[in-house]
C-alpha positions as CSV (number, residue, x, y, z in Angstrom):
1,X,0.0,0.0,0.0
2,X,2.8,2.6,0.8
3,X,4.1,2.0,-2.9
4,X,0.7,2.7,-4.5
5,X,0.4,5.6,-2.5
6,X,4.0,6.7,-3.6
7,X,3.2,6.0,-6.9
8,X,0.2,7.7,-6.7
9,X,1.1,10.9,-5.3
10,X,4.5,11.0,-8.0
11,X,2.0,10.4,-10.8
12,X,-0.5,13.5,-9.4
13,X,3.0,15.7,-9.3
14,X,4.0,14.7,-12.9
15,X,0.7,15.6,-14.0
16,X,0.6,19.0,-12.2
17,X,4.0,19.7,-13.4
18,X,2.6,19.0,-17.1
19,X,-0.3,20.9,-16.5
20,X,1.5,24.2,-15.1
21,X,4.0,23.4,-18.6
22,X,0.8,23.4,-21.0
23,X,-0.4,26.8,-19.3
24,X,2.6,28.3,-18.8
25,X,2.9,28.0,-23.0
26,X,-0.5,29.4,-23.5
27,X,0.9,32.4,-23.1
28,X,3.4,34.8,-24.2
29,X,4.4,32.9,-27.0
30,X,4.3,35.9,-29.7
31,X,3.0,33.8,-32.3
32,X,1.1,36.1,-35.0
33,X,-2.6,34.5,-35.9
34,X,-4.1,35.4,-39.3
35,X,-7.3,35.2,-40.4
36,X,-8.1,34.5,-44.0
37,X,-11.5,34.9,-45.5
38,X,-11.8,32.5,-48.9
39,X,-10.1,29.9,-47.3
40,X,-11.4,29.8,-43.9
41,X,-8.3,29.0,-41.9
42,X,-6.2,30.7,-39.5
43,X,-2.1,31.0,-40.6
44,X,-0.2,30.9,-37.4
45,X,3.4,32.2,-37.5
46,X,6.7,32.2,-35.5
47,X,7.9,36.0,-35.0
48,X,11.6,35.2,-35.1
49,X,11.8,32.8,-38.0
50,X,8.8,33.8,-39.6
51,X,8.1,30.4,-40.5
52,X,4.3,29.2,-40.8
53,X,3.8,26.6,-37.5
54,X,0.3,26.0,-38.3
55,X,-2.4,26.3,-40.7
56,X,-5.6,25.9,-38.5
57,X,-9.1,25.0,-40.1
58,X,-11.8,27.0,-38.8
59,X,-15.5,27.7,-39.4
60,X,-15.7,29.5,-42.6
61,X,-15.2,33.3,-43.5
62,X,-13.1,33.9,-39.9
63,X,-12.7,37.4,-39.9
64,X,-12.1,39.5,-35.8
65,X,-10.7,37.8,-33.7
66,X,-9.7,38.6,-30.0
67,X,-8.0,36.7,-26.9
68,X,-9.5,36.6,-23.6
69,X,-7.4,38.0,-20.8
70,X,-5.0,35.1,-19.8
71,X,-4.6,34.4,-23.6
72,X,-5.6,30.6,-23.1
73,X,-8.3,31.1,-25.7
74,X,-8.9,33.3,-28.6
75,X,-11.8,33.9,-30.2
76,X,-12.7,34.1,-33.7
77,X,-15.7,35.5,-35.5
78,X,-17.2,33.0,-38.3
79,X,-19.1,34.9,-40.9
80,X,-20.6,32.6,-43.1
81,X,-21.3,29.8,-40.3
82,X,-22.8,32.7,-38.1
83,X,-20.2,31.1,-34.9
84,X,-17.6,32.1,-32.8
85,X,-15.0,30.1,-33.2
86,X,-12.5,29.3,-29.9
87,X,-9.3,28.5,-30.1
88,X,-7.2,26.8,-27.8
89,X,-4.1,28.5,-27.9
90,X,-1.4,25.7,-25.9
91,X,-3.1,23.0,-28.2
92,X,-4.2,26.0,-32.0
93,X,-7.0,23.7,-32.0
94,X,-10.6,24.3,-31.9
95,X,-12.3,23.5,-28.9
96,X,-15.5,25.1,-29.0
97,X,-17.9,27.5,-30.4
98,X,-20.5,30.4,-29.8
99,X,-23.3,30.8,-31.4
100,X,-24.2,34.5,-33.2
101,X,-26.8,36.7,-35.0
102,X,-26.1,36.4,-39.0
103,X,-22.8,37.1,-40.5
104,X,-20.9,38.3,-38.0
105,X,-17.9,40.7,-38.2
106,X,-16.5,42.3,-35.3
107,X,-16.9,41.7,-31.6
108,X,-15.9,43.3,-28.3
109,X,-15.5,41.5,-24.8
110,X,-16.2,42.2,-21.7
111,X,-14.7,39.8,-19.6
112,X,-16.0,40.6,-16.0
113,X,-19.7,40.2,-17.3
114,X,-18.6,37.4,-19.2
115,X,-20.6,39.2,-22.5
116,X,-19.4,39.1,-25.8
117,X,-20.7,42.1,-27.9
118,X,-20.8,41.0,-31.9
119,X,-21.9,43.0,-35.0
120,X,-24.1,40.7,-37.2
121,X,-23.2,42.3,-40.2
122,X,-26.4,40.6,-42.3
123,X,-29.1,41.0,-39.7
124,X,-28.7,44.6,-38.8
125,X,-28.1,44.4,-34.9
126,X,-25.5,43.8,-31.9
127,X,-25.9,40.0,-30.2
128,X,-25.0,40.5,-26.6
129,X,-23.8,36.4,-26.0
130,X,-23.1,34.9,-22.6
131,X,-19.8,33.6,-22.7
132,X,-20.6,30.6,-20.3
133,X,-24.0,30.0,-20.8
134,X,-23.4,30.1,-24.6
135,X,-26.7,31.7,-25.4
136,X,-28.0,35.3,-26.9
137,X,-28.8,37.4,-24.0
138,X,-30.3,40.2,-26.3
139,X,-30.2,41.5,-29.7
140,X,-29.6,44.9,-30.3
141,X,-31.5,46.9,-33.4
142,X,-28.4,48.9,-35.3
143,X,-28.5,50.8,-38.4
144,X,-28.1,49.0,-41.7
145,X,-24.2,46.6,-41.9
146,X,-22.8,47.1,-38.4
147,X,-19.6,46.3,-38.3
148,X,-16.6,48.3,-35.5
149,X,-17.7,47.1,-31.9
150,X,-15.8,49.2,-29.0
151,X,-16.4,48.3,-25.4
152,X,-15.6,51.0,-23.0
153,X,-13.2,50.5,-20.3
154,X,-16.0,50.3,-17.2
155,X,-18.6,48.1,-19.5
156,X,-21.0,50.2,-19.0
157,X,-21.3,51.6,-22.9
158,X,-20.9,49.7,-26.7
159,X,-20.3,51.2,-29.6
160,X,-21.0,50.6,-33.1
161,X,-20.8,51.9,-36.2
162,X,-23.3,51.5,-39.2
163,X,-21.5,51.7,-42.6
164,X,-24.7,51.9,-44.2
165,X,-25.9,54.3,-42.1
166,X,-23.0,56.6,-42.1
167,X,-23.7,55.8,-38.0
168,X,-21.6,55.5,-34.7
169,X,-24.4,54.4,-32.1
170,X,-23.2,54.9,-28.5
171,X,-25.6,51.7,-26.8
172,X,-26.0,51.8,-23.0
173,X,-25.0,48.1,-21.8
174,X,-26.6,48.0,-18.9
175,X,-30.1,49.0,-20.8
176,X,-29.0,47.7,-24.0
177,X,-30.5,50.6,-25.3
178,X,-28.7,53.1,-28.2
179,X,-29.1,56.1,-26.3
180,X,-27.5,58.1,-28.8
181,X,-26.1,58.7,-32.6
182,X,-23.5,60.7,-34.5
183,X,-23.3,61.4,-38.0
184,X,-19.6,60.5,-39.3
185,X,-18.1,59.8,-43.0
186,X,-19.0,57.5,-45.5
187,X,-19.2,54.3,-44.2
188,X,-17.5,53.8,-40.9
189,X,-15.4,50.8,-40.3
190,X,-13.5,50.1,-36.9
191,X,-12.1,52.2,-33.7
192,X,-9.5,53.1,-31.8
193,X,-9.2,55.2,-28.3
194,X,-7.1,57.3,-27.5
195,X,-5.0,55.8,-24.1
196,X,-6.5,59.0,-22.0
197,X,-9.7,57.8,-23.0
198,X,-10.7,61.5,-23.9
199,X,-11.3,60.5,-28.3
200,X,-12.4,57.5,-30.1
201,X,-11.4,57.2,-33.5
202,X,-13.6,55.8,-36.3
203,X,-12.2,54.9,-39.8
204,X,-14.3,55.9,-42.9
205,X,-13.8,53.8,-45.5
206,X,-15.6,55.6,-48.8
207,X,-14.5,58.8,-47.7
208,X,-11.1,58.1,-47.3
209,X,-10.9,59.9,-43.8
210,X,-10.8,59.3,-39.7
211,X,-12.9,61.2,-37.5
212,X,-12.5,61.9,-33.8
213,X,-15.6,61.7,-31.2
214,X,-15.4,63.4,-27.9
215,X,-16.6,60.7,-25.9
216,X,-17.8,63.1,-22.8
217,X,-20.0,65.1,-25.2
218,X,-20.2,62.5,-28.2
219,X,-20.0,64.9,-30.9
220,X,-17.6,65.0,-34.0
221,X,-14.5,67.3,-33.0
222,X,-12.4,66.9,-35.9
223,X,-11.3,64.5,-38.9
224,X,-8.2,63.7,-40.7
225,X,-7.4,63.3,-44.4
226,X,-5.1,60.8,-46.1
227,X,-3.4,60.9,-49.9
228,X,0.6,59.1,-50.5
229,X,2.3,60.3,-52.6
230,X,0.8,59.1,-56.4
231,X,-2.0,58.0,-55.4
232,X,-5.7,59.1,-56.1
233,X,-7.9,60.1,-53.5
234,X,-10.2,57.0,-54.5
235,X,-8.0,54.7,-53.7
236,X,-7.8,56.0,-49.9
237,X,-10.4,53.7,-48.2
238,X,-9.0,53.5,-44.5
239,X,-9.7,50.5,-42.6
240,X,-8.2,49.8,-39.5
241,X,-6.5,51.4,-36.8
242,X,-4.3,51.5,-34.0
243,X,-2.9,54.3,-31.1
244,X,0.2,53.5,-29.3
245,X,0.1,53.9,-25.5
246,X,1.8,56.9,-24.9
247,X,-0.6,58.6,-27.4
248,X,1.5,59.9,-29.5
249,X,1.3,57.9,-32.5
250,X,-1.9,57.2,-34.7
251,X,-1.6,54.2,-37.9
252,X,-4.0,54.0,-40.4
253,X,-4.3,51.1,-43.2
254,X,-5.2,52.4,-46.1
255,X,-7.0,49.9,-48.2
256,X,-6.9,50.1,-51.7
257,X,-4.2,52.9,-51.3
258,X,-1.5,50.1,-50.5
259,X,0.0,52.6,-47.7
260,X,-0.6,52.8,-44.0
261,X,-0.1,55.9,-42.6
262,X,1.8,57.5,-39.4
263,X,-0.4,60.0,-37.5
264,X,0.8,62.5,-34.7
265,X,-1.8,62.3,-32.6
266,X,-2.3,65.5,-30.2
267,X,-1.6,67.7,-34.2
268,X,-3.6,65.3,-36.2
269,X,-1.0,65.6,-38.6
270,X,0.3,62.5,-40.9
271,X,3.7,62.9,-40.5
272,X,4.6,59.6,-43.1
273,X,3.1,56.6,-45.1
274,X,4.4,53.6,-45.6
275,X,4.1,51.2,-48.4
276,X,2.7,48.2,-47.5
277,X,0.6,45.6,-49.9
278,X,-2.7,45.5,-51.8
279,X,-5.9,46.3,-49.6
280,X,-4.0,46.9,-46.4
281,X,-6.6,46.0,-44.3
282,X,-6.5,44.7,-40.4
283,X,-3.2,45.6,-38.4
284,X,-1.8,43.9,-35.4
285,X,1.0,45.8,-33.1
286,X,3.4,44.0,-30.7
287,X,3.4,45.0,-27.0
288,X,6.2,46.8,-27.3
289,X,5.2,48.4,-30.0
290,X,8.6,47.8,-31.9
291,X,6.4,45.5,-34.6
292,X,3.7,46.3,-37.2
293,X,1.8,43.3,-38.9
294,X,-0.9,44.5,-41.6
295,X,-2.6,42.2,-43.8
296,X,-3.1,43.0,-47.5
297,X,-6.1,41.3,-48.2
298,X,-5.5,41.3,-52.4
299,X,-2.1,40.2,-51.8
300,X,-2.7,37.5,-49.6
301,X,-0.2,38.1,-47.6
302,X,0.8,40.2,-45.1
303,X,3.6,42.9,-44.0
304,X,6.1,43.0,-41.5
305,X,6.7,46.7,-40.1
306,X,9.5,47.8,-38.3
307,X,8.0,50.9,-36.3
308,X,11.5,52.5,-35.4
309,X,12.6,52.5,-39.1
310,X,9.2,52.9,-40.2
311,X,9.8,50.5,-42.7
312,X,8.3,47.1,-44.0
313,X,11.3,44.3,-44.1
314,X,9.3,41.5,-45.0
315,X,6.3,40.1,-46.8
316,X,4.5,36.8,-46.0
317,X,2.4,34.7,-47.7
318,X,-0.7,33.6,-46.1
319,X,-4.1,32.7,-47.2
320,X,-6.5,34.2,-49.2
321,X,-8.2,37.5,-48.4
322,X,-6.7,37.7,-45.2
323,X,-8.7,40.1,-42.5
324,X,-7.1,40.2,-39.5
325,X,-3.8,40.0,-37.5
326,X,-3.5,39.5,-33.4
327,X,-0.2,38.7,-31.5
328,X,-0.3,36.5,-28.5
329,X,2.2,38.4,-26.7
């Protein structure tokens, strides 16, 4: 009996020492995840070697994705299969799914309510999901192709822009309510706050421009316009966005312009562009902010940026139409 117990308790230790291994690599491992559209997979690649460890089938159109706050799982919106996909990330496999509204595009998450806020792109509303119960708590009505979702800081507010409706709606969470609209450009894609939480910045995609919402007053207070050098002003379709934390320093992909751009925030001013591929399109930055990923959705790959040089060093192929970039880091 004192050997089985022995055995026993060396076996329990081996597998708590395996255990703490498997979660200690869930995280921190700076892999960069891509979602591609046509071919409904997930491209998965090594940061130093930049070498392709995985090419992960998922539900099909994947488009935003987000990790939750540990970075065990990451979370992947499904267009066409109207799902969440989650992803392990110690195993990049699939180990589950959340149900949606129709086609949906971006999400927000709000982890101490366990809520996930999604745009159904198709059926004209925000699905407020419980995480853990896996059901649709409420359905939102929102103007005509939502798409951005931005979750404020508290929980206590969503918003959501309408590119149909040329729309940011400011929805109360706690009511589930849109308590209040603001007219912005032609049709609005994605957000980004400033760190100070003072502006939110909203992407225009048709009229090639970012506006900036006071978000104590919600009202427009400014906007900025984009043109690189030989390119026409139709080609400027700004997508998606990111602030780095000190607030200093705005980017801007550019779409069909092939550029992103480098904004000084507290001037508003683009102080460069860089060229970057066809359709520049969803942008991931490392945590220290040293690293710019963007995917060029017509080039199906996507572009390495090196934010001191402010120059791309390398382009990857990935696969087609890809949407989306996030770092587990």
């Amino acid at each position: 009996m004192p050997t089985l117990r022995l055995l026993s308790a060396l076996l329990c230790i081996a597998g708590l020492v395996a255990g703490a291994s498997s979660a200690a690599s869930a995280k921190d491992t700076g892999l960069v995840f891509v979602s591609n559209e046509k071919t409904n997979n997930l491209i998965i690649i090594d940061p130093k070697t930049f070498k392709i460890v995985k090419d992960l089938k998922v539900s099909r159109r994947p488009r935003d994705m987000h990790f939750n706050a540990d970075h065990t799982k990451l979370y992947v919106a499904c267009g066409d299969d109207d799902v969440i996909d989650i992803i392990d990330v110690a195993k990049l496999e699939v180990v589950g799914k959340l149900s949606t509204g129709s086609s949906p595009e971006t999400f927000g998450i709000d982890e101490k309510r366990r809520r996930i806020y999604v745009s159904n792109e198709e059926g004209s509303s925000l699905s407020v999901i419980d995480m853990d119960q896996n059901i649709i708590i409420q359905e939102v009505p929102t103007g005509a192709e939502p798409e951005g979702v931005f979750v404020s800081q508290d929980g206590h507010f969503v918003y959501v822009t309408s590119e149909v409706g040329d729309l940011v709606h400011l929805i109360d969470a706690d009511s589930g309510n849109v308590v209040q609209d603001v007219v912005v450009g032609t049709r609005p894609r994605r957000f980004a706050a400033t760190p100070d939480g003072k502006e939110l910045w909203v992407s225009t995609e048709l009229s090639g421009e970012v506006y900036i919402i006071d978000r104590e007053k919600f009202v427009v207070t400014g906007k900025i316009e984009f043109l690189p050098p030989g390119m026409r002003k139709t080609d400027v379709t700004p997508v998606d966005l990111r602030i780095a934390n000190d607030g200093k320093t705005a980017y801007v992909t550019l779409g069909h312009a092939a550029h992103v751009a480098v904004v000084d925030v507290p001037t508003r001013k683009v102080q460069s562009y860089i060229l970057v591929g066809k359709r520049s399109w969803g942008l991931g930055m490392t945590r220290d902010e040293k690293t710019l990923y963007v995917a060029n959705g017509f080039g199906d790959d996507i572009t390495v940026i090196d934010l001191k040089t402010r120059k791309a060093t390398i382009s990857i192929p990935v696969g087609r139409i890809p949407w989306g970039v996030v770092i587990d880091d």
